[in-house]
C-alpha positions in Angstrom: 46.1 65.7 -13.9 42.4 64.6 -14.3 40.5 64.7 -11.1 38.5 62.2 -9.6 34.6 61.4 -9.2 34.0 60.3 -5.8 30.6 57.7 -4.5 29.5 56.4 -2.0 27.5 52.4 -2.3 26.4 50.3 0.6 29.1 51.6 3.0 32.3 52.1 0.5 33.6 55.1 -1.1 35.0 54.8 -4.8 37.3 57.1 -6.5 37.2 57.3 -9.8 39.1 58.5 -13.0 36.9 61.6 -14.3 38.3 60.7 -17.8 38.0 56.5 -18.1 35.8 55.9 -15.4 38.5 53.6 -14.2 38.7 52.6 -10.3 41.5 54.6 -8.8 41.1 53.2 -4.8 38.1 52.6 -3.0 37.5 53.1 1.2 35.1 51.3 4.0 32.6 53.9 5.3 30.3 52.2 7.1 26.8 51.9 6.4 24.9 54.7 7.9 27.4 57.0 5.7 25.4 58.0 2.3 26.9 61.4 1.5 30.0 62.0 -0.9 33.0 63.7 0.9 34.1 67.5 0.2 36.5 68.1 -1.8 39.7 70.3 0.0 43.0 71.7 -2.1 45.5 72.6 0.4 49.3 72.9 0.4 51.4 70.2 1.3 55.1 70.1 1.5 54.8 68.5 -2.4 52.2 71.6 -3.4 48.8 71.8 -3.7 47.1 68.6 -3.6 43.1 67.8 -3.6 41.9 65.7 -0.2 38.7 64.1 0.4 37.6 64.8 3.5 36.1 61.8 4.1 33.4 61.0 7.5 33.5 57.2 8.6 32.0 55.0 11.1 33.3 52.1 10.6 32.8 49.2 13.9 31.5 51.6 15.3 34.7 54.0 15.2 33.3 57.7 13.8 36.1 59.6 12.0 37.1 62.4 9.5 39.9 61.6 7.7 42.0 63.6 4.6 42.9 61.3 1.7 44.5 62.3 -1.5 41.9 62.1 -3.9 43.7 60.5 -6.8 45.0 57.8 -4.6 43.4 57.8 -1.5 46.3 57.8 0.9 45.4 59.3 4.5 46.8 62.2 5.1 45.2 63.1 8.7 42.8 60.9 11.0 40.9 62.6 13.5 38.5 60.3 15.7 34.8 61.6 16.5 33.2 61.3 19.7 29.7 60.5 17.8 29.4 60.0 13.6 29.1 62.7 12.0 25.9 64.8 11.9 25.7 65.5 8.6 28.4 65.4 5.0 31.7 67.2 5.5 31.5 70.6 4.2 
């Protein structure tokens, strides 16, 4: 399937269709986050499947969290003691 082209805008990631340029889901980041998430394939139970790894700090609440790229469910949340120090690599 075609992938997705992720951004981040005044504290909200947007995913969207590499082909029509069409809105697939979009995420609160918070407003200190400016960098794009990495880009993970790994194998689920369904096969492999593309994650955003995706650094947050929302209210105040730093976290990484794995999202499916074309649809932005959340796969894993992991809290952070402090935001994250730089992009997820």
């Amino acid at each position: 399937p075609p992938g997705a082209f992720l951004c981040v805008a005044r504290g909200i990631l947007y995913a969207l269709d590499e082909d029509s340029g069409a809105l697939l889901w979009a995420a609160r980041v918070g407003p200190d986050v400016t960098d794009p998430p990495a880009v993970a394939r790994v194998q689920l139970a369904g096969g492999l499947t593309d994650l955003a790894v995706v650094a947050s700090n929302v209210g105040n609440a730093p976290a990484l969290t794995g999202q499916v790229l074309r649809t932005g469910a959340m796969r894993w949340y992991q809290p952070l003691p402090a935001p994250a120090a730089g992009p997820p690599v």
